[in-house]
C-alpha positions in Angstrom: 0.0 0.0 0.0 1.8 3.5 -1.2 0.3 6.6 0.3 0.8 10.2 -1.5 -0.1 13.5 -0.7 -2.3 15.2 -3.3 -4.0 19.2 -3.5 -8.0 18.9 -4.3 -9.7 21.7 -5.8 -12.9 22.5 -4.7 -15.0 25.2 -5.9 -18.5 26.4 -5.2 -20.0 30.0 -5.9 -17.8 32.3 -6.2 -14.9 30.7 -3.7 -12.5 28.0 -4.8 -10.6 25.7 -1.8 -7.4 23.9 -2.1 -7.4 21.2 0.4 -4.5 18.4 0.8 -5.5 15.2 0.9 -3.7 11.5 1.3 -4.7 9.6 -1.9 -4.2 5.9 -0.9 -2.7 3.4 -4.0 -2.6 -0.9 -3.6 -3.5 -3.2 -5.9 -7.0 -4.1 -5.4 -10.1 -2.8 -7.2 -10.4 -0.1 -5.1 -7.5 1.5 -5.7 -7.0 4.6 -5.8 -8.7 5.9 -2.8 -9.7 8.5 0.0 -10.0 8.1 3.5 -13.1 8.1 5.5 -11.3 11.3 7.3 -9.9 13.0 3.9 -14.0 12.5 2.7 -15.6 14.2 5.1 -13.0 17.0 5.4 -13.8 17.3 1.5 -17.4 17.2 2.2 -17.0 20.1 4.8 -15.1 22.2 3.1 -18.0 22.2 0.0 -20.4 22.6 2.8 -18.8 25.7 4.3 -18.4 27.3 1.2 -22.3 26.6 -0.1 -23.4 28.5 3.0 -20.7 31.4 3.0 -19.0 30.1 6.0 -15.2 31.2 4.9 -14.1 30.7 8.4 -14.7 27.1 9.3 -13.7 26.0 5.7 -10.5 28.4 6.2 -9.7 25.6 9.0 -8.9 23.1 6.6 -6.7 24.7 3.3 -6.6 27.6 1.6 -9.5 29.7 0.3 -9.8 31.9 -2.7 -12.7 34.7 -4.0 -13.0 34.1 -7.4 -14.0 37.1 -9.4 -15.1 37.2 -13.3 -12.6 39.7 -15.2 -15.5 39.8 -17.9 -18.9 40.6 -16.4 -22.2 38.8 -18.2 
């Protein structure tokens, strides 16, 4: 079983995350693969953002405002 760090983007609205993350790599079926922990942190992150909540998804990786350079 090989273990290796990895950055996941996530974006929703106008905010984008980068969140590290262990991507786990063995030679079943599975493979490659999250962990349970790594998951949810994902999942909270999106969460946080969807309701505006910079501060707790701050707690996990970096957050960035994402601003159009060419208005609709």
């Amino acid at each position: 079983m090989k273990t290796k760090k990895q950055t996941k983007i996530i974006h929703e609205g106008e905010y984008m995350a980068e969140i590290e993350v262990n991507i786990t790599y063995n030679d079943n079926f599975w493979s490659p693969y999250l962990s349970l922990e790594d998951a949810e942190k994902l999942d909270n992150v999106r969460l946080a953002l969807r309701e505006n909540d910079i501060n707790t998804a701050a707690k996990f990786g970096r957050i960035y405002h994402l601003t159009p350079l060419i208005p609709r």
